[in-house]
C-alpha positions as CSV (number, residue, x, y, z in Angstrom):
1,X,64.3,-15.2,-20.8
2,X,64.6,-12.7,-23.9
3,X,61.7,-9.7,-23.4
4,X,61.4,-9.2,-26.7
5,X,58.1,-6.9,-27.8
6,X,54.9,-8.5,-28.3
7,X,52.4,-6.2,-27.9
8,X,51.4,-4.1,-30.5
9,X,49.9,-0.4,-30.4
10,X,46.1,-1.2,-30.3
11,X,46.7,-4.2,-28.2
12,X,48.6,-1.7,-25.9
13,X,46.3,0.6,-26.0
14,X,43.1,-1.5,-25.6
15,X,45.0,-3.1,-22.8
16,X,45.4,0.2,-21.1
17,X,41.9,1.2,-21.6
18,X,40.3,-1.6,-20.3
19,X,42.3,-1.2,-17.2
20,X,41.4,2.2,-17.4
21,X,37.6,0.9,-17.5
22,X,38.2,-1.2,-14.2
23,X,40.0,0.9,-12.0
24,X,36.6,3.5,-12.8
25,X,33.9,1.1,-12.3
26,X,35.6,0.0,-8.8
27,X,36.2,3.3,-7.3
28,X,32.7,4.0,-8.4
29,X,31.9,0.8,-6.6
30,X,29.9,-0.4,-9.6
31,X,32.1,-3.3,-9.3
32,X,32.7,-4.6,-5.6
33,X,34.3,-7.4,-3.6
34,X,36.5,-10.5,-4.7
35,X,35.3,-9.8,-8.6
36,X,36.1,-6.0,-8.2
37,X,39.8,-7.1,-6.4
38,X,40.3,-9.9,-9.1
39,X,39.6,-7.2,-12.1
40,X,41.6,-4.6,-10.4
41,X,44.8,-7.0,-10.5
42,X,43.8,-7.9,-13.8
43,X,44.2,-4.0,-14.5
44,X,47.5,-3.8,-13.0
45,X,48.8,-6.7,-15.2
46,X,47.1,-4.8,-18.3
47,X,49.0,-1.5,-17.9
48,X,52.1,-3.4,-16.9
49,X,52.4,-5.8,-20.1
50,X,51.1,-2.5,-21.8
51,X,53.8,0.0,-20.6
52,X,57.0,-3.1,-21.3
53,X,55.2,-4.1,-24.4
54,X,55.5,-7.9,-23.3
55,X,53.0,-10.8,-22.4
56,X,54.2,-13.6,-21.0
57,X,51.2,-15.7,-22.0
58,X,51.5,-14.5,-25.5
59,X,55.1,-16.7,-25.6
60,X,53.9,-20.7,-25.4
61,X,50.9,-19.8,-27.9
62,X,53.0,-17.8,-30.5
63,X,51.2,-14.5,-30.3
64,X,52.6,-11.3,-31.6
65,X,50.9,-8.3,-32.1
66,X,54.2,-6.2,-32.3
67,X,55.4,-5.0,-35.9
68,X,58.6,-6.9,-36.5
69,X,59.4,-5.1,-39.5
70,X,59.9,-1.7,-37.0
């Protein structure tokens, strides 16, 4: 599989706010049990696609939010 880039710079960095968002609201146990476990992985995915620049699920639906032209 080719990892090309294929998240742009505010996708990245809306991604790594949002998780961001999450990890705060659950250790401030606004958010709690399965929901706040299922949001917290979410989070982890977020600043993981966000920090490689790549989303798998972007490839079968032919997203790109990465500048080709840089």
């Amino acid at each position: 599989m080719n990892m090309k880039a294929n998240v742009g710079i505010i996708d990245r960095g809306m991604r790594i706010l949002a998780a961001f968002v999450i990890t705060v609201l659950y250790l401030t146990q606004i958010i709690t049990g399965t929901l706040g476990i299922v949001l917290l992985v979410l989070a982890v995915l977020f600043i993981l696609t966000g920090l490689i620049r790549f989303c798998p699920l972007y490839l079968p639906f032919g997203i790109n939010t990465w500048n080709k032209n840089k």
